[in-house]
C-alpha positions, 0 to 999 in steps of 0.5 A: 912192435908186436901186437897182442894176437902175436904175442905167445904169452897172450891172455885169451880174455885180452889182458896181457902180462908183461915182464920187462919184454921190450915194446908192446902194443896192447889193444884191451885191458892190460896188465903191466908188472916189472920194471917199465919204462914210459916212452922206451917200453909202453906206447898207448894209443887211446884212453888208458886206466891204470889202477894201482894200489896206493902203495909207495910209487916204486912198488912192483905192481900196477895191476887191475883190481880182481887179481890176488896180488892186488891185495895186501894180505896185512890190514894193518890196524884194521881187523881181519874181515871175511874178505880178508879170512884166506890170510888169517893164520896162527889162531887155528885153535882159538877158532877151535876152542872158541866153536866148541863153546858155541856148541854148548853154551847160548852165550859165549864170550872171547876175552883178550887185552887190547890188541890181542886180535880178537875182532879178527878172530871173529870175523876172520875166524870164527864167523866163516868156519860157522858159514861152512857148517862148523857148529850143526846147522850153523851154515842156515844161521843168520849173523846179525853183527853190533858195535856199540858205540856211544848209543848202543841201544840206537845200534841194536835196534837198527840190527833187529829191524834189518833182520826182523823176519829172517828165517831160522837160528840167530848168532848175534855178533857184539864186537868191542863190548867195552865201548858200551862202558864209556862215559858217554852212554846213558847209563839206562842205554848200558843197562838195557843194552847189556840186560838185552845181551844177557837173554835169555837166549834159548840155544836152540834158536838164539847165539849170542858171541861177543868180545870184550877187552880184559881190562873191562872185565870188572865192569861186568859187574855192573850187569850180573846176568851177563857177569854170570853167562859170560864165566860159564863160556869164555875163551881167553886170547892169548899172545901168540908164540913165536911158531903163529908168528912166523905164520902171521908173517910168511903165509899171507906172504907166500898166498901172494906171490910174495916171498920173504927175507929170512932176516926179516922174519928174524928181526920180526920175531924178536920184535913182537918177543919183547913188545906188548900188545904186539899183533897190532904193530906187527900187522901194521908194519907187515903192511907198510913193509908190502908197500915198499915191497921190491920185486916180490920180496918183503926186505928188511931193509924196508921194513926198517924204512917203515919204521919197523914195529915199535915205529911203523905207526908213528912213521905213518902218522908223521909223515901225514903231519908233515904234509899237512898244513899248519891249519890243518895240523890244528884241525887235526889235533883237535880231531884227534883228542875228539876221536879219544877220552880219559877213561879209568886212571886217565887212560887214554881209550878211542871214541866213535863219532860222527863226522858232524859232531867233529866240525865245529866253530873253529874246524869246518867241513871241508877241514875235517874231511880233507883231514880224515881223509889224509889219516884215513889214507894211512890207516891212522883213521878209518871211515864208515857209516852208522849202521843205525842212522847211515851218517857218516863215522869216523873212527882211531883204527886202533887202540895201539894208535894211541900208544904208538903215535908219539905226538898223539900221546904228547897231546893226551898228557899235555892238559888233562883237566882241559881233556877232561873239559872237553870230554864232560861237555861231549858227554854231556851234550850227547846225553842231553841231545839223545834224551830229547833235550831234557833241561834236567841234562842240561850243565850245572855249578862245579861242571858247568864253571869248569867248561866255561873256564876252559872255554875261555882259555880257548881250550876246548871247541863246541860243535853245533849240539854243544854250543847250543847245550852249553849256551842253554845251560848258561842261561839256566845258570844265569837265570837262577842266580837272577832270581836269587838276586831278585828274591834279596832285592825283593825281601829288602824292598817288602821288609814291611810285609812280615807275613810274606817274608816269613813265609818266604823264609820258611820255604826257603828254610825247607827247601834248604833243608830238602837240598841238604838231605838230598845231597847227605842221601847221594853221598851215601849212594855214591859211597856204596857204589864205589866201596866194592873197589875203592873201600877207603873212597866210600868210608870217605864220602859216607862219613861226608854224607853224615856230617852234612845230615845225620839220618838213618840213611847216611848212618847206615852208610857209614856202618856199611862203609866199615862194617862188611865182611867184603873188601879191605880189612885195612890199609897199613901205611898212613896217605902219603907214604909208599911201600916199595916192598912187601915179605911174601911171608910172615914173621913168626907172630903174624906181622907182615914185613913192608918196605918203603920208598924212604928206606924204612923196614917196618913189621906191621899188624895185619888186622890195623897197621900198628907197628908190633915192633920197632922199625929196622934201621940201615936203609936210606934209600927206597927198599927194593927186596924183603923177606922173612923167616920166623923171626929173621926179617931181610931187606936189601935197597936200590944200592944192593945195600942188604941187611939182616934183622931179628924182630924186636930189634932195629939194628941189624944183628951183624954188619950189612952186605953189599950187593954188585947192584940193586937187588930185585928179589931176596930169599933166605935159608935157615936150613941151609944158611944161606941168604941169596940175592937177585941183582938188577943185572942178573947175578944171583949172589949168596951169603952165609947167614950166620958168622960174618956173612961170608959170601958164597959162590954166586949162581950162574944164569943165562938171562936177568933174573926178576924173581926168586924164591927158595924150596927149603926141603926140596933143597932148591932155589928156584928163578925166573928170568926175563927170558922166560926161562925157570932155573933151578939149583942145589942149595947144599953145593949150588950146583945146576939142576935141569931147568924147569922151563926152557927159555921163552916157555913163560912170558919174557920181561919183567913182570912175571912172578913165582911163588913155591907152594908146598915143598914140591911145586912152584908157581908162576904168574905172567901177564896171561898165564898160570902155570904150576910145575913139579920141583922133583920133575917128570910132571908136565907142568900144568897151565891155565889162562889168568890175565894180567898176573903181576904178582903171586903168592902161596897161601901157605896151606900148599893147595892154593895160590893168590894172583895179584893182576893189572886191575888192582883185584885180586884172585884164588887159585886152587892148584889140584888137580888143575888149577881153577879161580874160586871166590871170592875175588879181592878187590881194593888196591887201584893200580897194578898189583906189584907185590903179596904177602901171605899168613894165617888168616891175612893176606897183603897186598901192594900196588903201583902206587904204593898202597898197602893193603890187608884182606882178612881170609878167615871171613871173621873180621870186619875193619868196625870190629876189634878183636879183644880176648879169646876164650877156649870155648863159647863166651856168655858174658861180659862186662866192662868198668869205667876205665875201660877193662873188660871182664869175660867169661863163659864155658870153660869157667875161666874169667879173663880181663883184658886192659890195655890190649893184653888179656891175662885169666884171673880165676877158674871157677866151676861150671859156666860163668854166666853173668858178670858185673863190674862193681864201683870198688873195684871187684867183679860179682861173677855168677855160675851155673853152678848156682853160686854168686861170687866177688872176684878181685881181679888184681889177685884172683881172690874170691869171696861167695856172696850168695851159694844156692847149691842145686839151682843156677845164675841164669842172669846178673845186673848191677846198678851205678852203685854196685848193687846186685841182682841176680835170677836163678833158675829156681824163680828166686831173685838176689838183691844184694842192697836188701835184707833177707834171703832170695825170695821168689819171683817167678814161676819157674826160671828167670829168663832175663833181668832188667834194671832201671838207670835209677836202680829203683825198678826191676823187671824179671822176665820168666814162663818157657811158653809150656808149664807158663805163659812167657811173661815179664814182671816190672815192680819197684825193687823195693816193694819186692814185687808186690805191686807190679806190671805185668806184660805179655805178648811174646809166642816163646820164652823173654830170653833179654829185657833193657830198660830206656835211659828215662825209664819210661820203656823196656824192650824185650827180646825173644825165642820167638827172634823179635823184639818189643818195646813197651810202654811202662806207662800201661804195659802196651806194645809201642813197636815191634823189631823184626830181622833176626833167624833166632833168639835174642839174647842180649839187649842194651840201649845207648845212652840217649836213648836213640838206639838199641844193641840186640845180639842173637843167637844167629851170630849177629849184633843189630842196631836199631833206630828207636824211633823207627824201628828200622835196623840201621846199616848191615848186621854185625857179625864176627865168626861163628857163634852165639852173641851172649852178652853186651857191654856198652861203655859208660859213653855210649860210644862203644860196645862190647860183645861176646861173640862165639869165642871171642871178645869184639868191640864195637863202635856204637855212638855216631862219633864212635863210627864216623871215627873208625870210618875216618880211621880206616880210610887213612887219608883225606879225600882229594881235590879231584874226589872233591870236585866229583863228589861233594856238593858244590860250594862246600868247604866241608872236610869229612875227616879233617 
């Protein structure tokens, strides 16, 4: 044997390296790589460490802790930290970017899907560059690090009191935002917290850097200060491409001593091509892969033993369940859906928790300790303490863990509502305890029966917080429902004693009453608070809050629900059946094209979703593909069965085509006469549109294609395929063109969408990019970061692009000169958008579960109001008849009357029509401008002159129930029609407004432009002919609308002066005065009970108001731009008609009228899960049964 002093190779510190070299005898630290034999190659003589990593037993080093070999170079699911930075590769411009903000900007914020590693870009990346002075200063800065958890108030107070007095600048660090969004923080706590992280930070002295997983972007809606700082300064995480990859892979590796198999770094990169979320997996198998590693080389035959990527986790994960006993396979399973919960759409989301809160009455300590640790060992689990309390936390290491281990989503899916039991008493029990035990935390009525159930089915387990949580609840529960026993037994026993039980009765009466406001006024709330996302969601609830207690409050609701601008315009098909398909155009008269999943093609209006035409028939299987051209309608189904239709006509014009399999994308071709299709298996296949379809020869491609779309003037179709290739062909001969892109430039898979703009660009979405490229070449194609593109399409002005994401929402793209989001977002549709159809004003959408949906882009419409006419020019009045035909009128002197949907003009009349009446027979009294009172007979356009003051004009026309006419000049002269004699005068200069009572038996005549006379209304009994009258005043300007109450015992006036009175007629004195509108008021009528009052202005808005309190109800009305003139309510009160701008709208007016079109728009019913969320307990109400 030879000793260490001897041996040539020896360490001068005493530690020895040995390589297979025989024999040794080592005095001092020693280390030992190769293959050794005990007993043949090593003799020890006294106490012996061997520190070993804990790798797999044949790995091919036993070394001492300091050396970089020592290391795994990979964290697996755990983020890249300082210690660790050395081996972060591949973000070097993220890093970058992601500085030049923090130069700039206080806030920064770095967004990216889960997995995208962006806890490592920060810690690894960003934070050590900022140690090294990368921003000016930044190396004297102090790093205050905050992971929100479940009490992020708690985790921001312990970093400010370890960092209070710390000299110099701050960066505060807040990592994983989103978890500031789970349900089991307060939402006081959230608020604080995110108002705290807003600012203001002055930038000199204060940073703040978070990062936020894309998915949970809208939720910053919930704090608008944030919501703006963070648009000003983020940087998007995208996937890295394959050369990031490959460094990923080999760098650490070679920083080691390690070398790698070349076909393993080939099998790994077309791996992470075709995964999602790939860095996660790919570090995690990258560290199963070291160890197994064999004489210094990652091989892929270990990775392939550790899983690979796709299995690497579920490996590890099994391989710790089989070790496990079988009372600790239930502990950890119980753990395991603890450390998880439900969030949005039942996705699964990980949950922060201390070690504590996981024994519970069936897992002790010692079980959930030797758990953890087993799951910890494989990196399933990770371990630490609370920075805020210093107890001990348990966390899932990663998002990924809970896609990834086979069993733990089994688990996930096996019971949801017993999840969602256990998930509500967590929560609950953890708001309860951290608001010091407050009873009005404490569990009550549907929630509290739903976890006692799941308690008994020995679905849940309680932890010593929740047992004595839900142990007090029930105690509460059974105390109250003693008393109310008690309080019957009570009544029965002391019937004798009438004024008690009266009493008692009374209070009970309001007390009931109190409840039952309470209730109605929360689903208003609530309806508000979900409308944004869910439009149809908040016009059920609204309408459920009216019909438990009708009040301002929840009419208000209910008006809101519809009535915004925001949002949803409709909902095209009825609950319960799916669109599988939309056109990504319009038919020539507007209609938008929707397939479905039971085989029908229908044309849609886009404003309501009536059918503008029979559906087409052909298709009994669901519709994968359609398109449009003018009036050329094309679906093909999941057969490749394809045919070709004519709007107007359900058969198809010619005998249908059959694809080789399911067509995935269609596109026709007027101009060329061609009709492509994209077949589930790659062939782009062509026929002759014309003729008897004759099939053309189909277009080579190299990959699957998964989206076409066709450049009529350029003269090219173009396809994006699942390799992420954009090819391109001539339509005249269907020869190949260079390819726009070559493969993997976008994102490969099958969710990409492309869209042609104009006649020259074509634009694709993936799940991270935009990107927009020149059809006629030689342009770089332009790109921008847009998360979670599903779909897109061109809003047909050539400048803008619509991009359907994975949240529902969708968002404008405006292309030159590079592409930027703009306002507004549309939100609406719930589940991933999968298809979008644009034209004219409208724009329609489909998602995953087959809801169709409409926005209107013009910013007219609203879903409560119903365009009816249009005129060439501004519109000053209207009026109806008791069948329901509107007459109008305005400044291109044409009367138009509109029945049953369809407008026809009846007569020109010189100048502007000013006022119009309906009269009992049948004919229309129309007044002009040009002084002159006409009869119109709307049948045949005939006139008859009632009245012709030549030199003055009809400044107002009323008629009462029996057709009897008054009419104002602008002269002071008043017309009854009903009395003998001429015009006389009324008025001191012009009549401003006219009113008639409901009785035709009193007038009132409004007058005085507030300059030559004093604005001044005049009520008399007509007859008397103003001889014995009340006169009012009040007003600063010019009376410019009068309406009488349907008793007759108040007028209400409006004015220049944009307010409204009411009088009292009994003495002339001001009852109440309106405030809201920006400009005169000039049109006004009552319903008729009485109970509300209609103002159109000259701001562009119709207002209603609640009579008795004076308090405008829900939001203004408005349609567009211009004058709201004139006002017609129906003979019911259940709607209103008005002249707005140009154009006729109707109006719901009466209760009935607005619950009806709240119902009308949701379409659906609620659900028995929105049931038990949202209605109070125990009621069986149905809102729109």
């Amino acid at each position: 044997m030879m000793s260490s002093e001897d041996e040539p190779g020896a360490d001068p510190a005493g530690t020895l390296s040995v390589e297979n070299a025989g024999p040794v005898v080592q005095h001092g630290d020693l280390e030992l790589s190769g293959g050794l034999v005990a007993g043949r190659d090593l003799t020890v003589h006294g106490p012996v460490n061997v520190l070993a990593d804990d790798g797999a037993p044949f790995g091919d080093h036993v070394t001492r802790p300091g050396r970089a070999s020592d290391l795994c170079p990979y964290p697996g699911l755990d983020a890249f930290d300082e210690g660790l930075a050395r081996y972060f590769h591949g973000r070097e411009r993220d890093v970058d970017a992601v500085l030049a903000l923090l130069r700039r900007a206080p806030l920064v914020a770095v967004v990216g899907s889960s997995g995208s590693g962006k806890s490592s870009l920060l810690s690894a990346g960003v934070l050590p560059a900022l140690a090294d002075g990368a921003v000016a200063g930044s190396a004297g800065w102090t790093v205050s690090l905050v992971r929100p958890g479940t009490q992020p108030v708690e985790r921001l107070s312990a970093a400010l009191a370890k960092h209070t007095g710390a000299d110099g600048p701050t960066i505060w660090v807040i990592d994983q935002l989103e978890e500031v969004f789970d349900p089991a923080v307060d939402p006081g706590d959230r608020a604080a917290f995110l108002a705290a992280v807003a600012g203001p930070h002055p930038s000199a002295e204060t940073k703040v850097l978070l990062a936020l997983r894309s998915d949970f972007y809208p939720h910053l809606d919930q704090a608008p200060a944030l919501a703006a700082a963070v648009s000003k300064a983020q940087h998007r995480v995208l996937p890295m491409g394959p050369q990031a990859i490959r460094e990923v892979i080999e760098k650490p590796a070679d920083q080691v001593g390690l070398r790698v198999e070349p076909e393993l770094i080939d099998r790994m990169l077309a791996d992470t091509s075709a995964a999602e979320n790939a860095l996660p997996l790919l570090s995690y198998a990258l560290a199963q892969t070291w160890r197994r590693r064999r004489n210094g080389w990652l091989t892929l035959a270990e990775y392939a033993k550790a899983g690979a990527l796709d299995g690497a986790i579920d490996h590890a994960a099994e391989l710790v369940w089989e070790s496990l006993t079988d009372r600790q396979r239930a502990t950890a399973r119980r753990m395991m859906l603890r450390l998880s919960h439900l969030g949005e759409n039942a996705v699964a989301v990980r949950r922060q928790a201390r070690l504590e809160d996981l024994v519970t009455d069936v897992d002790d300590e010692t079980a959930v300790r030797e758990v953890a640790d087993r799951l910890a060992a494989a990196r399933i689990l990770t371990a630490d303490l609370d920075t805020a309390t210093e107890a001990p936390i348990v966390d899932i290491t990663h998002e990924t863990v809970l896609r990834a281990w086979n069993r733990l989503r089994t688990w996930l899916t096996e019971d949801r509502e017993a999840k969602r039991a256990q998930d509500d008493l967590s929560s609950g029990a953890a708001a309860w305890k951290q608001h010091g035990a407050d009873p009005g935390y404490l569990l009550r009525g549907a929630r509290l029966t739903a976890i006692q159930a799941a308690r008994r089915a020995d679905s849940l387990t309680v932890n010593d917080v929740e047992l004595r949580f839900l142990s007090l609840s029930s105690r509460l529960e059974h105390r109250q429902r003693w008393r109310s026993r008690l309080l019957g037994l009570l009544a029965a026993a002391l019937a004798v004693a009438v004024a008690i039980t009266f009493v008692v009765v009374s209070q009970q009466r309001r007390i009931s009453r109190e409840k039952t406001v309470a209730d109605a006024v929360s689903l208003a709330a609530r309806s508000r608070s979900v409308s944004g996302q869910e439009r149809d969601l908040g016009a059920l609830l609204a309408v459920a809050g009216a019909r438990i207690d009708d009040n301002a409050v929840t009419r208000a609701a209910v008006m809101d629900a519809v009535s915004a601008h925001s949002g949803p315009l409709a909902y095209l098909l009825p609950a319960g059946r799916r669109a599988t398909a939309v056109a990504s155009g319009f038919t020539r008269d507007g209609s938008a094209i929707v397939g479905t999943i039971d085989g029908a093609v229908c044309a849609l209006s886009p404003a309501d979703g009536h059918e503008t035409g029979p559906c087409f028939t052909g298709h009994h299987t669901n519709i994968s593909a359609v398109t449009t051209d003018g009036d050329l309608v094309a679906a093909a189904d999941a057969t490749g069965l394809t045919t070709l239709h004519r709007q107007g006509n359900a058969a198809p014009v010619r005998d249908p085509v059959r694809a080789t399999s399911a067509v995935v994308g269609l596109a026709v071709s007027p101009a060329h006469d061609q009709l492509l299709a994209a077949t589930r298996f790659g062939a782009v296949e062509r026929w002759r549109l014309g003729g008897e379809a004759a099939p053309l020869p189909p277009l080579a491609q190299s990959a699957d294609v998964v989206a076409l779309a066709v450049a009529d003037k350029a003269d090219q179709v173009v396809a994006l395929t699942t390799a992420g290739e954009l090819k391109r062909w001539r339509l005249t001969d269907g020869a190949e063109l260079p390819a726009l892109a070559e493969p993997g430039t976008v994102a490969t898979g099958t969710t990409m969408r492309l869209a042609v703009v104009g006649d020259t660009r074509v634009v694709t979405a993936d799940e991270n990019r935009l990107g927009v490229w020149d059809l006629r070449g030689g342009q770089p194609p332009l790109w921008t970061d847009a998360l979670g593109g599903t779909a897109v399409v061109s809003s047909g002005d050539g400048e803008t692009v619509f991009v359907g994401s994975d949240t529902g929402t969708i968002t404008s793209w405006r292309l030159a000169p590079a592409p930027l989001a703009v306002e507004p977002t549309r939100p609406g549709l719930v589940k991933p958008v999968v298809a979008l159809g644009s034209g004219g004003d409208f724009l329609v959408g489909a998602d995953q579960d087959g809801r169709v949906i409409s926005w209107d882009l013009s910013g007219k419409r609203s879903p409560a109001g119903t365009p009816l006419a249009q005129a060439s020019g501004p519109l000053q009045a209207v009026a109806r008849n008791p069948a329901g035909a509107v007459a109008s009128g305005g400044a291109d002197g044409v009367v138009r009357v509109t029945r049953d949907g369809s407008t026809m003009d009846t007569h020109t009349f010189e100048g502007s029509v000013v006022g119009l009446a309906w009269q009992p027979t049948g004919m229309i009294a129309v007044g002009t401008d040009r002084g002159t009172l006409y009869e119109l007979d709307p049948g045949t356009g005939a006139t008859r002159t009632v009245s012709d003051r030549p030199g003055t004009a009809v400044t107002c026309l009323v008629a009462d129930g029996r057709g009897n006419l008054v009419a104002g000049f602008s002269d002071g002269h008043v017309l009854f029609t009903d009395l003998p004699g001429a015009a006389f005068t009324a008025a001191k200069g012009s009549v401003s407004a006219i009113a008639l009572s409901a009785d035709g038996n009193r007038v009132a005549v409004a007058s005085g432009d507030g300059i030559s006379a004093p604005p001044q209304i005049s009520v008399a009994g007509k007859r008397e002919r103003f001889r014995d009258i009340l006169t009012v005043t009040g007003h600063a300007l010019p009376v410019t609308s009068l309406a009488f109450s349907p008793d007759g015992r108040t007028l209400a006036s409006g004015s220049d002066d944009r307010s409204i009175r009411l009088w009292g007629l009994a003495d002339g004195t001001t009852k109440s005065t309106f405030q809201g509108h920006t400009d005169m008021v000039l049109a006004l009528v009552y319903s008729p009970d009485g109970t509300t009052l209609a103002s159109g202005s000259q701001d562009g808005t119709l207002r209603l108001w609640d009579v008795a309190s004076g308090l405008q109800i829900g939001r203004q009305l408005e349609f567009g731009v211009g004058y709201v003139w004139s006002l017609a309510p129906s003979p019911d009160g259940a709607n209103l008609v008005a002249a707005q701008g140009s154009t006729v709208v109707e109006w719901p007016f009466g209760k009935g009228a607005w619950l009806d079109r709240a119902c009308r728009l949701a379409g659906r019913l609620l659900t028995d899960d929105e049931r038990k969320r949202y209605l109070p307990d125990g009621t069986s109400l149905r809102p729109c049964a």
